[in-house]
C-alpha positions in Angstrom: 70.4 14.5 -74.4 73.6 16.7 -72.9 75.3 14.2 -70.6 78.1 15.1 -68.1 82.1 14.3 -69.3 82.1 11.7 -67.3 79.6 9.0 -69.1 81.8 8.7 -72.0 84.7 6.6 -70.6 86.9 8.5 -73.1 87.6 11.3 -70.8 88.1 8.9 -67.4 91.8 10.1 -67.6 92.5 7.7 -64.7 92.0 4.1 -64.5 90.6 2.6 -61.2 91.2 -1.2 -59.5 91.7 -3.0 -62.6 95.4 -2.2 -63.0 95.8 -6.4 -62.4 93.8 -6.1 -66.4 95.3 -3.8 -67.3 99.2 -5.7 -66.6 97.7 -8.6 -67.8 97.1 -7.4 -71.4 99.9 -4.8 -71.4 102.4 -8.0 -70.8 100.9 -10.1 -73.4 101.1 -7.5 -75.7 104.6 -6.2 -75.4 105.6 -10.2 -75.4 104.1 -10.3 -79.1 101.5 -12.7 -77.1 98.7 -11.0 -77.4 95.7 -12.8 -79.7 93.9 -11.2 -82.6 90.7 -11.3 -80.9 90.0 -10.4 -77.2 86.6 -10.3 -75.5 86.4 -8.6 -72.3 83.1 -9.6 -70.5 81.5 -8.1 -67.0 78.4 -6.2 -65.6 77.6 -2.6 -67.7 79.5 -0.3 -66.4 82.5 -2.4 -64.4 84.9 -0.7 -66.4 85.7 -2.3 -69.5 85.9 0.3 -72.0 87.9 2.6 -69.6 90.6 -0.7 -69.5 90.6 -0.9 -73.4 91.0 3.0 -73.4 94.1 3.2 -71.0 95.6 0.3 -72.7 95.3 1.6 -76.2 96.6 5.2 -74.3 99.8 3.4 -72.6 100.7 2.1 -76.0 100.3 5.0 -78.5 101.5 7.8 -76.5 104.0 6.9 -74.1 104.8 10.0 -73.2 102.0 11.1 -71.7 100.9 7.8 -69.7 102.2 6.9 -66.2 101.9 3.5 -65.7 102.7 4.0 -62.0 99.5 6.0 -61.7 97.5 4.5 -64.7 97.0 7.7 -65.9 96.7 9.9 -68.9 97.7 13.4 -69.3 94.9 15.8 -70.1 97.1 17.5 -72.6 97.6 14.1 -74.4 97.0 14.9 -78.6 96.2 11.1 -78.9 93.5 11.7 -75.6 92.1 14.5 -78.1 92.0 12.6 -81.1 90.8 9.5 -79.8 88.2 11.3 -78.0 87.3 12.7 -81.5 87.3 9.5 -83.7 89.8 10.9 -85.6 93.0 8.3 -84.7 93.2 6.0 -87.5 94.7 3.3 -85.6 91.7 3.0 -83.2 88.1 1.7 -85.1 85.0 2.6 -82.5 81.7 0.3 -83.1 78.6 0.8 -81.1 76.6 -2.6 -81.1 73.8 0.0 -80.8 74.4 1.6 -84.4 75.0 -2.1 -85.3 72.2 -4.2 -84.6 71.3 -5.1 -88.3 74.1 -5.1 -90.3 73.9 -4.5 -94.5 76.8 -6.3 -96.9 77.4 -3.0 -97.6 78.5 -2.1 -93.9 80.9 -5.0 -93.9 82.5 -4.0 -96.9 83.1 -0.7 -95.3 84.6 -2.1 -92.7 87.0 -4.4 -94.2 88.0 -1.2 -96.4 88.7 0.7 -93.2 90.4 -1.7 -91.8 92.9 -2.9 -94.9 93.8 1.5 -94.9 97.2 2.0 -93.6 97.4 3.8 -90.1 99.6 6.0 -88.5 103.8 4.9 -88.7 102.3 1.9 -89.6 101.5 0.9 -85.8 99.1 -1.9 -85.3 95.3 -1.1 -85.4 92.5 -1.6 -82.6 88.9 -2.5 -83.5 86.5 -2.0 -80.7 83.3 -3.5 -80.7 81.3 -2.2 -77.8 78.0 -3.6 -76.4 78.4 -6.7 -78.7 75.2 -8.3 -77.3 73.1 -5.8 -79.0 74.1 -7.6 -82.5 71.8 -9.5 -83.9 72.6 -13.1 -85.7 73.1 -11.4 -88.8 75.5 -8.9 -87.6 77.5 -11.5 -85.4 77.8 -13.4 -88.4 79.7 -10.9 -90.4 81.8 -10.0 -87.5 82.8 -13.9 -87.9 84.3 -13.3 -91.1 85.4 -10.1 -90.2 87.5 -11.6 -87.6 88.2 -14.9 -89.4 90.4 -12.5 -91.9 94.1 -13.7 -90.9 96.2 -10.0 -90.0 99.1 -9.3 -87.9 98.3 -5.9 -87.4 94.7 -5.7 -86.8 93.3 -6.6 -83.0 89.6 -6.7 -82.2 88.6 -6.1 -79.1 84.8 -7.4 -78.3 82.8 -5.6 -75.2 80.0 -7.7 -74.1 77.8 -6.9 -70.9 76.5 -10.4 -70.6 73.4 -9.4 -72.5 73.0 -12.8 -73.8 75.3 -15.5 -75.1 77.0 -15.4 -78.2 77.4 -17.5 -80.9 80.5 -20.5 -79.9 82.4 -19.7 -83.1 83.1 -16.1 -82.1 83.7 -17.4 -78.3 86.4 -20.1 -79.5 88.2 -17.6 -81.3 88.7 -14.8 -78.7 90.5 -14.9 -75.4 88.1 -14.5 -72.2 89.1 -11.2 -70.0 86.7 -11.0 -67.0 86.2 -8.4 -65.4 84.5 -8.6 -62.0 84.3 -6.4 -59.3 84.5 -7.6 -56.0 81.7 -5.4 -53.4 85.1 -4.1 -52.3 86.4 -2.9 -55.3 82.9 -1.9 -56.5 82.2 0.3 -53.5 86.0 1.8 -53.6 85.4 2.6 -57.3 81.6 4.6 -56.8 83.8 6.7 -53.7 87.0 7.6 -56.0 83.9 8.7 -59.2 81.8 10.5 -56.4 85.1 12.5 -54.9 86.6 12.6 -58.9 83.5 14.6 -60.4 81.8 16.1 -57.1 78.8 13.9 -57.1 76.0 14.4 -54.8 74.2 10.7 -54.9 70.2 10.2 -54.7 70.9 6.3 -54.9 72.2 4.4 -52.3 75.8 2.4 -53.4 75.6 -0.6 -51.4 71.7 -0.9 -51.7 71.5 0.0 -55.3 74.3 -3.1 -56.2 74.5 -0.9 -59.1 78.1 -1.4 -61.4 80.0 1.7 -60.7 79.0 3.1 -64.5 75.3 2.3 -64.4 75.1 3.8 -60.6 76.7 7.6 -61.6 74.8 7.8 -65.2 71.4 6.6 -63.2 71.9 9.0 -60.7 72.2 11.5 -63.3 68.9 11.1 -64.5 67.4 10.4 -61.0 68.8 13.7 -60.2 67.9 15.7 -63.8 64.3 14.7 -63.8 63.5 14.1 -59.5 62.9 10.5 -60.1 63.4 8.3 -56.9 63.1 4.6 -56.5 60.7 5.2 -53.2 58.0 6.7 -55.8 55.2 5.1 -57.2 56.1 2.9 -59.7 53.4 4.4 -61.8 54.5 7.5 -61.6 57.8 6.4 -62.4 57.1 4.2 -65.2 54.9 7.0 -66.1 58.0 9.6 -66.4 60.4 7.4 -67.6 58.1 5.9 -70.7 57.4 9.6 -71.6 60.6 11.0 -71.7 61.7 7.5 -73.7 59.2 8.9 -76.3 60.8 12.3 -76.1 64.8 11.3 -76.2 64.7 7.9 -77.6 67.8 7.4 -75.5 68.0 3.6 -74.4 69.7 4.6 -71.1 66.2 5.7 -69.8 64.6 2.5 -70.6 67.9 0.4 -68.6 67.0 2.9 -65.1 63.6 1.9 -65.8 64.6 -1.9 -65.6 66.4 -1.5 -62.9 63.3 0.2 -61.0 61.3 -2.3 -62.0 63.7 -4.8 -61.0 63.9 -2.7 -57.2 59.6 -2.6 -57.1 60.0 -6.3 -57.5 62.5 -7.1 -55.0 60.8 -4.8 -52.3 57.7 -6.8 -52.8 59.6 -10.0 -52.2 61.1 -9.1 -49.4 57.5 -8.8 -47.8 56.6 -12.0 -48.7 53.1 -10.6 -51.1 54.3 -12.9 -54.0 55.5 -15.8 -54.2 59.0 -16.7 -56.3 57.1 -18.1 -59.5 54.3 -15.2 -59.4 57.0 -12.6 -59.3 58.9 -14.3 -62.1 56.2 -13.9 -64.0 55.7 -10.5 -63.4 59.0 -9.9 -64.6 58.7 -10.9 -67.6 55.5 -9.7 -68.4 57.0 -6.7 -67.7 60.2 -6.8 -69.6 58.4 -8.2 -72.8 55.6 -5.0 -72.6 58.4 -2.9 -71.9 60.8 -4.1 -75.0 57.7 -4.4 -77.0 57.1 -0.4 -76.4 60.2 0.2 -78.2 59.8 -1.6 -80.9 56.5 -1.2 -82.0 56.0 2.6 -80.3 53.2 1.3 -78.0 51.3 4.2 -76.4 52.9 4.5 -72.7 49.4 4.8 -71.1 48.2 1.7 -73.1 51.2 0.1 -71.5 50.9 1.3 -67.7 47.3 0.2 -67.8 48.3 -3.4 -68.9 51.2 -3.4 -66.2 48.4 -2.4 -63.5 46.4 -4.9 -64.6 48.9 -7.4 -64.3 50.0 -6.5 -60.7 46.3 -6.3 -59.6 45.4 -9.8 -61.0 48.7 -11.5 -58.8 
């Protein structure tokens, strides 16, 4: 699926209300201070990546970064090669691409990483949406990270998906990132004004992280989806177009409608607490079980219908 510039946080040339992170790290760093492993946790789309990405720009081409306006130039050759995957001194992982993890990737890995990079400057491993690895895969990030370098920095990106193993935890300093309503709101305003945006979903309804609101918009917008439809014909539109793009972004919007249906019904007091719990997670499991095991999405409405009818 063709997505706008502005989902990949590569090309946020500007970094917004997290210039206290961004000091933070930048201090630690130029004091020789700053660990071998960092995990930056927070809400999808709060910003994390676009931290990392103005952190690793302020370093490696100081030339073209203001740190008065925590911005990178547009005519930036590290922007363009970063943006490509082809700096050597920056190592991009997508939990996505690494859910199960072969010896074989490992290896591949540790080769990559024991290459010599440019003017021999340190190298940054990013490991984004960590929580998508499973046991196997956090276990040979372990020993990836357990190998003692003074070089090599590995930066972690979980979206409080679900806890991870201690070991990992214990080695890796904690940099939260959390968005007061404040800050969120300012964020969604600067985005809207940046790129032009004409919203379908509400910012201070949705509660949406500033990320998840502008790429759900996108697809509210691309395919005339609105959270005051039917959730049928919704979940009816989403599941099909899963099927179509296999693109997990439209299965997170369709958690997030489901998780709007669910709130609108406990505002009216139809349910009560433990009945909509339920619900929930009858939901969720169906949903995650269409995805792994290709369900048919009418076979899966149908049981969701059923399930609401019967409460």
């Amino acid at each position: 699926m063709n997505y706008p510039i502005y989902f990949d946080t590569k090309n946020s040339l500007s970094l917004f209300n997290l210039k206290e992170n961004f000091e933070f790290i930048s201090e630690l760093y130029s004091k020789k201070n700053l660990p071998n492993v960092l995990m930056f946790t927070g809400n999808k789309g709060s910003g994390k990546s676009t931290l990392i990405n103005h952190f690793l720009y302020s370093i490696f081409d100081t030339d073209n970064y203001d740190k008065k306006t925590f911005s990178i130039s547009k005519n930036s050759t590290i922007l363009k090669q970063f943006q490509n995957n082809i700096f050597s001194n920056i190592i991009y992982i997508n939990g996505a691409d690494y859910k199960s993890v072969k010896i074989e990737d490992v290896r591949n890995l540790k080769k990559q990483i024991l290459q010599s990079t440019i003017a021999n400057k340190d190298r940054f491993i990013i490991f984004d949406d960590i929580e998508l690895f499973n046991q196997n895969s956090l276990n040979a990030l372990l020993k990836i990270i357990e190998e003692p370098s003074q070089t090599n920095y590995f930066f972690l990106i979980n979206n409080k998906g679900k806890p991870l193993i201690e070991t990992i935890k214990s080695r890796a300093l904690e940099v939260k990132i959390i968005l007061n309503e404040k800050q969120r709101l300012e964020i969604i305003n600067k985005l809207v004004n940046l790129y032009k945006l004409d919203l379908i979903l509400d910012p201070k309804s949705s509660q949406l992280s500033p990320g998840n609101l502008i790429k759900f918009n996108f697809l509210c917008k691309e395919y005339a989806i609105l959270p005051t439809n039917n959730l049928n014909e919704n979940l009816s539109l989403l599941l099909d177009l899963y099927k179509k793009k296999k693109d997990i972004l439209i299965i997170n919007l369709l958690f997030y409608l489901v998780d709007q249906y669910l709130k609108h019904i406990k505002s009216k007091n139809l349910l009560k607490n433990d009945q909509i719990f339920e619900i929930k997670n009858y939901i969720l499991d169906n949903l995650n079980n269409f995805i792994l095991y290709n369900i048919n999405h009418n076979s899966l409405i149908r049981a969701i219908n059923e399930k609401l009818s019967h409460e």
